[in-house]
C-alpha positions as CSV (number, residue, x, y, z in Angstrom):
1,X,-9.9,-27.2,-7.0
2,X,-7.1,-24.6,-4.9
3,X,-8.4,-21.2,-5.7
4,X,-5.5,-18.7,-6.8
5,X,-4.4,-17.0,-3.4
6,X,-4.3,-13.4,-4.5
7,X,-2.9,-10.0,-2.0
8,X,-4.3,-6.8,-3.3
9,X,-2.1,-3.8,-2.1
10,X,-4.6,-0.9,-3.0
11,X,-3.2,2.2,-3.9
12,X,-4.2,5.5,-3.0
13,X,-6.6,6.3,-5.5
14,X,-8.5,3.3,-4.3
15,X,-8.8,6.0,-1.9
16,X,-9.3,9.4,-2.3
17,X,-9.8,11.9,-5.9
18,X,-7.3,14.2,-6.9
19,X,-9.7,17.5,-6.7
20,X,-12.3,16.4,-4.3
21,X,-12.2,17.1,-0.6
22,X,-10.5,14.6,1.8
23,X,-13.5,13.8,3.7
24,X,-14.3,10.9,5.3
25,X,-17.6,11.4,3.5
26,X,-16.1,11.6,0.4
27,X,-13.4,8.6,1.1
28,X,-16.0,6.4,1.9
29,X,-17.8,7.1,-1.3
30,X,-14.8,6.3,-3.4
31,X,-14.3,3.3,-1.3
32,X,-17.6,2.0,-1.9
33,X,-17.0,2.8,-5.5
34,X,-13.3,0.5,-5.2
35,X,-15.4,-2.2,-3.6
36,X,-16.9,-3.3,-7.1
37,X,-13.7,-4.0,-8.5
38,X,-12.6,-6.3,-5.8
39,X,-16.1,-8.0,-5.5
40,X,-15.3,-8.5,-9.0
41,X,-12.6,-10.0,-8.2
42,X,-13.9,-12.2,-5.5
43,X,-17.0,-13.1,-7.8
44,X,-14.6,-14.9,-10.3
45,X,-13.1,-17.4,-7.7
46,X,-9.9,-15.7,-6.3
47,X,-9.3,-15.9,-2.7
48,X,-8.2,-12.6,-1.5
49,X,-6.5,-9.9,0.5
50,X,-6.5,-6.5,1.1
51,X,-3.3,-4.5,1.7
52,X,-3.9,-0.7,1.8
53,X,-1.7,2.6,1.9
54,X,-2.4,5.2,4.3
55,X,0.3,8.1,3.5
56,X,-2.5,10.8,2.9
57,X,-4.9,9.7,5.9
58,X,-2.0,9.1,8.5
59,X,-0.7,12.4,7.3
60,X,-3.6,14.1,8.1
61,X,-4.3,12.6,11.5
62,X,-1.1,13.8,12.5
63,X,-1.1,17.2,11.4
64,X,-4.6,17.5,13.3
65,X,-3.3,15.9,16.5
66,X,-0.2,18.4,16.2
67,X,-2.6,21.4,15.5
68,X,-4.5,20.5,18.1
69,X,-1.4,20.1,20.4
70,X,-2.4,23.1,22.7
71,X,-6.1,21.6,24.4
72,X,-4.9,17.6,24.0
73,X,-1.7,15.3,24.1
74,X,-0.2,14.4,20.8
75,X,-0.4,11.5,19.7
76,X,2.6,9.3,18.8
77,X,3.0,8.4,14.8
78,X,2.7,4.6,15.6
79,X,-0.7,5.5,17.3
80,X,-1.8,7.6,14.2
81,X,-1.4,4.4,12.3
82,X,-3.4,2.4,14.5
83,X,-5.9,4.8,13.9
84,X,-5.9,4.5,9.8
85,X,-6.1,1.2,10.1
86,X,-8.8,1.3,11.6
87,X,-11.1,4.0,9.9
88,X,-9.6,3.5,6.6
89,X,-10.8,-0.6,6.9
90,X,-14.1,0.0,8.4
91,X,-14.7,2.1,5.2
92,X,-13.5,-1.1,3.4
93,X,-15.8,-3.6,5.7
94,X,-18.8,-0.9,4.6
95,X,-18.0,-0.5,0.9
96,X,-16.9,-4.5,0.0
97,X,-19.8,-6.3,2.1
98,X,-22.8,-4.7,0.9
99,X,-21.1,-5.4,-3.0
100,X,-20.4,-9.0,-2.1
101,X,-24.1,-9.5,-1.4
102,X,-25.3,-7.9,-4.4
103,X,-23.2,-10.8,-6.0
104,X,-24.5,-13.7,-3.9
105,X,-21.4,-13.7,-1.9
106,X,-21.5,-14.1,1.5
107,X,-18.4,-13.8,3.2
108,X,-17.4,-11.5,6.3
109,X,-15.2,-8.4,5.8
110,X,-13.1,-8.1,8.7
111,X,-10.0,-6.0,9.4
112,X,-7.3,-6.5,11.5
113,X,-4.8,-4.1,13.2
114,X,-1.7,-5.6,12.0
115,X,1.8,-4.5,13.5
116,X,5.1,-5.3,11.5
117,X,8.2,-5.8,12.9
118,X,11.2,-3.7,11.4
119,X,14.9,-3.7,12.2
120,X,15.8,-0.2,14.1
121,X,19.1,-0.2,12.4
122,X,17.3,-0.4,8.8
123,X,19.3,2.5,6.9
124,X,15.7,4.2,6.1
125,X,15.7,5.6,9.3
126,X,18.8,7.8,8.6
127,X,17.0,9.1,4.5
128,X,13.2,9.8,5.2
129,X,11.6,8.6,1.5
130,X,8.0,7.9,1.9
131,X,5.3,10.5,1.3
132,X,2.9,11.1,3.9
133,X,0.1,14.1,4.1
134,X,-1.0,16.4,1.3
135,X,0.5,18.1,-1.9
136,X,2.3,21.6,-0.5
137,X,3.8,24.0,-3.2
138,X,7.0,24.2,-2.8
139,X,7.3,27.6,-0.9
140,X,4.9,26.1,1.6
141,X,6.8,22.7,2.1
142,X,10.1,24.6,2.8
143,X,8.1,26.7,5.1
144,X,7.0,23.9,7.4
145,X,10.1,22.0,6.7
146,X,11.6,25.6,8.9
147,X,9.0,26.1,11.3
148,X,7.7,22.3,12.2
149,X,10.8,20.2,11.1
150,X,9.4,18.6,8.5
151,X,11.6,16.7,5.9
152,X,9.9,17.3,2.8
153,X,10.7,16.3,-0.9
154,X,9.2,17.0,-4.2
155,X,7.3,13.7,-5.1
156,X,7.3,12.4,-8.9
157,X,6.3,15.7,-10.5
158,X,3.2,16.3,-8.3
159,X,4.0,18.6,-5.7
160,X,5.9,18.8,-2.1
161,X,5.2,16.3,0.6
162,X,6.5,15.5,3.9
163,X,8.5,12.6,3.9
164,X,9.3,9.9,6.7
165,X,11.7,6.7,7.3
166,X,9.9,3.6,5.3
167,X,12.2,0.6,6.8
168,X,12.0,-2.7,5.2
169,X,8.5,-5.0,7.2
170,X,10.5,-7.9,8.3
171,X,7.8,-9.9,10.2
172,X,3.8,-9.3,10.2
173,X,3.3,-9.9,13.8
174,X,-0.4,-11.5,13.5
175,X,0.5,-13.5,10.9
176,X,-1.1,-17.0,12.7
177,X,-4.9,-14.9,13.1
178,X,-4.3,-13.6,9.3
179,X,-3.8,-17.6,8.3
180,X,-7.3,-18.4,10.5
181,X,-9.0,-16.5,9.1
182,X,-7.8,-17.1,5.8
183,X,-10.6,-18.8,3.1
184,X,-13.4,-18.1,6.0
185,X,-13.1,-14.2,5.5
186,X,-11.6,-11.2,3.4
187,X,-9.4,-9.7,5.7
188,X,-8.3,-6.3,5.6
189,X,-4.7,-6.4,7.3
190,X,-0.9,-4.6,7.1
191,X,-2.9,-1.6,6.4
192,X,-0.9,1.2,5.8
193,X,2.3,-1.3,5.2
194,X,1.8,-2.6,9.1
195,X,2.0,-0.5,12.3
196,X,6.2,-0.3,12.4
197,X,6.9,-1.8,16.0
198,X,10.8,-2.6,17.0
199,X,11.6,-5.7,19.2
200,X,13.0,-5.2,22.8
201,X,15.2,-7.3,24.3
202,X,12.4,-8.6,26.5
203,X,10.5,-9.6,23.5
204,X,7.6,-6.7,24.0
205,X,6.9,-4.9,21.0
206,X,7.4,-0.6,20.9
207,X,6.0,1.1,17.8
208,X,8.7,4.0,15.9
209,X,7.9,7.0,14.2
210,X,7.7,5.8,10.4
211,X,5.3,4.5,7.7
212,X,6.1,0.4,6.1
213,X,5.1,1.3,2.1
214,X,2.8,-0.8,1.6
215,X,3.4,-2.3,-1.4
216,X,6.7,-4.1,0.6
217,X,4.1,-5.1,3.1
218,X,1.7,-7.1,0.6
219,X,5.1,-8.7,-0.5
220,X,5.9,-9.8,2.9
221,X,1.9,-11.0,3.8
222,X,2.0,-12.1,0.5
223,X,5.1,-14.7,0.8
224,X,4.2,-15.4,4.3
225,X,0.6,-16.7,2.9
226,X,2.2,-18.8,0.4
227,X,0.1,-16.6,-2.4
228,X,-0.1,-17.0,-6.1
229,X,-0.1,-13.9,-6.8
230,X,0.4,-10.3,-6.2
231,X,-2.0,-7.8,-7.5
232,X,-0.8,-4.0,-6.8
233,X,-3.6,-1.6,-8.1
234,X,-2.3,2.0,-9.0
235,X,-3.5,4.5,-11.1
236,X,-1.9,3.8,-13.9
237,X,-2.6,0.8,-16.4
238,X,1.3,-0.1,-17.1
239,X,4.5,0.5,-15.5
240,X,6.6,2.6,-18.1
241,X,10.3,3.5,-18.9
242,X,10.9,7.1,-19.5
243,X,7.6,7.9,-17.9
244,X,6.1,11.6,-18.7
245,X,8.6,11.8,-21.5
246,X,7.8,12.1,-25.2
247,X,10.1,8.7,-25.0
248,X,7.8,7.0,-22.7
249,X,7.4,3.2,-23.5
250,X,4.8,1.3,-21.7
251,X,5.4,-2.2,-20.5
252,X,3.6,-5.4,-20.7
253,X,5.7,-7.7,-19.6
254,X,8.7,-7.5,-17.3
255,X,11.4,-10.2,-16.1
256,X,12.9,-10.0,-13.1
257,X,16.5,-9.5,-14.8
258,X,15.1,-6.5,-16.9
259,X,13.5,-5.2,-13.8
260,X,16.6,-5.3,-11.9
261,X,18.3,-3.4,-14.6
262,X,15.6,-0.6,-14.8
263,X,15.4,0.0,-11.0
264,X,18.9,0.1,-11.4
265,X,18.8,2.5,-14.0
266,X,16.5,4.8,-12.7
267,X,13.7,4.6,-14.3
268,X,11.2,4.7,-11.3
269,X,10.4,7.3,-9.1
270,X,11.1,6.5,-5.8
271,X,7.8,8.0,-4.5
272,X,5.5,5.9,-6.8
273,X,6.5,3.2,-8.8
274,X,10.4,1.9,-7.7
275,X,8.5,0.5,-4.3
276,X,5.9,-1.3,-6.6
277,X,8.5,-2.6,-8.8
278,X,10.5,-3.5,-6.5
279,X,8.0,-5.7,-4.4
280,X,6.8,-7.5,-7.3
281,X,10.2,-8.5,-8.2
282,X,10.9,-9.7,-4.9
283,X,8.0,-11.7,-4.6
284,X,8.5,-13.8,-7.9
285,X,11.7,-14.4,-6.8
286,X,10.7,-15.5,-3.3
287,X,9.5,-18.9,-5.1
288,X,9.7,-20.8,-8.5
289,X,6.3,-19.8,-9.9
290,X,5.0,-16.9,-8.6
291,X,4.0,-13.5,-10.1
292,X,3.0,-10.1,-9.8
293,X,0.6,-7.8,-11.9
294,X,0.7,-3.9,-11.7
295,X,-2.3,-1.9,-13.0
296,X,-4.5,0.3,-12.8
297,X,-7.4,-0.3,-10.0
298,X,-10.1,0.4,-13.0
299,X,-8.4,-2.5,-15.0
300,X,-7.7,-5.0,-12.2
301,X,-10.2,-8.0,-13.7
302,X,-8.8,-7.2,-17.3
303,X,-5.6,-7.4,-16.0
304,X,-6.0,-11.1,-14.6
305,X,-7.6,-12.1,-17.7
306,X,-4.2,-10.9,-19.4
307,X,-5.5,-8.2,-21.1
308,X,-3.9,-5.4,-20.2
309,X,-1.3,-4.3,-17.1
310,X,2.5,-5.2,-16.8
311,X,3.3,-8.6,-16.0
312,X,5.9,-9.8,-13.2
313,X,7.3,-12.7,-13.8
314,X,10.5,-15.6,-14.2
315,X,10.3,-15.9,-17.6
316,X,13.0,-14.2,-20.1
């Protein structure tokens, strides 16, 4: 029997702890900690993978390559992708193999330095949206915004952030080695939404300054796989209407024409929820059949069994 093809897109309390120190340390305990969940997963017979953000961990590389900028070269944005991808999955090789054993499972964990193609014209360029780096107050955000040239925006009721382009992922460029090594692995891949490369005329590949959300990368890996499903873990259980309001109404179920009404309502903040929306709808639409879950990370095998989480999906 066809196991149910499931993409993960892990969200950044898969991560890191509001409160704790953003250690790689402490990362990698919380990580090992995720890792149970998606053994879980894997234990009941779905074939998966992982999709994960970056916005905190890329942020930070940056700001110490910057910092340092006096005694070393800084290094370009595209580069300080490449390099969470790479810590940020060998945490995941470290925390999901070890939990697959435990479960009798013996598959490899690999990950795989993914680049995505965007279009240089993509209008993101020109409104910076996507979150990167730590919470700032907001005297200290409009301080660096000054001094470093930082765009910065107040994100969903949490605190100032930096903010950067977050074009539209148009084409994973490994795409042929993700199908390989589809079914013989779990492979880690698009982390951080894809390491945003432009295409020359020559057909070489040049990485730009931006982060891919990655919740838009999953959807693109995620059609491109021919997946059943797309499972984007958050920290929440549902995605709500009026959400932090005494009017807030949580959602179980969602069609893709009430969806499209929402987002065009309003009713999620761009920084959090609108991209998650937004890529589930996209990928039920993509093909007659398909859906997407949203939940929380703590909930994830509830969530398939129907038990809790908001449901994506064709039907009115």
């Amino acid at each position: 029997m066809k196991k149910t093809r499931v993409i993960i897109a892990l969200g950044g309390n898969a991560l890191e702890e509001k409160g704790r120190p953003s250690t790689a340390e402490v990362q990698l305990e919380i990580v090992k900690r995720t890792s149970e969940y998606i053994a879980d997963i894997i234990a009941a017979g779905y074939e998966v993978a992982i999709v994960h953000g970056n916005g905190p961990q890329v942020g930070r590389i940056l700001l110490a390559s910057e910092t340092a900028s006096e005694v070393t070269p800084t290094m370009p944005f595209d580069v300080c992708g490449a390099m969470s991808q790479g810590y940020i999955g060998y945490h995941i090789q470290q925390g999901l193999k070890p939990a697959l054993e435990k479960r009798g499972i013996h598959l490899p964990v690999v990950s795989l330095v993914t680049q995505m193609v965007v279009d240089p014209k993509d209008p993101a360029f020109m409104n910076p949206t996507k979150p990167i780096g730590p919470f700032y107050s907001e005297d200290i955000a409009k301080r660096f915004a000054k001094e470093k040239g930082f765009v910065v925006k107040e994100d969903a009721g949490r605190g100032w952030r930096r903010v950067v382009a977050s074009p539209i992922p148009k084409r994973v460029v490994e795409i042929e080695t993700v199908k390989a090594l589809w079914g013989k692995t779990v492979v880690v891949t698009c982390g951080g939404g894809g390491i945003p490369v432009v295409e020359k005329e020559d057909g070489s590949l040049m990485g730009v300054d931006a982060v891919i959300d990655k919740d838009f990368a999953a959807e693109r890996l995620a059609e491109d796989l021919d997946a059943d499903l797309l499972l984007i873990l958050t920290d929440v259980e549902n995605v709500s209407l009026c959400f932090h309001t005494p009017d807030e109404q949580l959602l179980e179920h969602l069609n893709v024409k009430d969806a499209q009404k929402y987002i065009e309502e309003g009713q999620f903040a761009s920084g959090s929820m609108l991209p998650k929306v937004m890529a589930a709808t996209a990928f039920v639409r993509s093909k007659h059949g398909r859906r997407a879950i949203i939940t929380s990370l703590y909930k994830a095998m509830d969530a398939l069994n129907g038990e809790c989480g908001t449901v994506i999906d064709e039907n009115n």
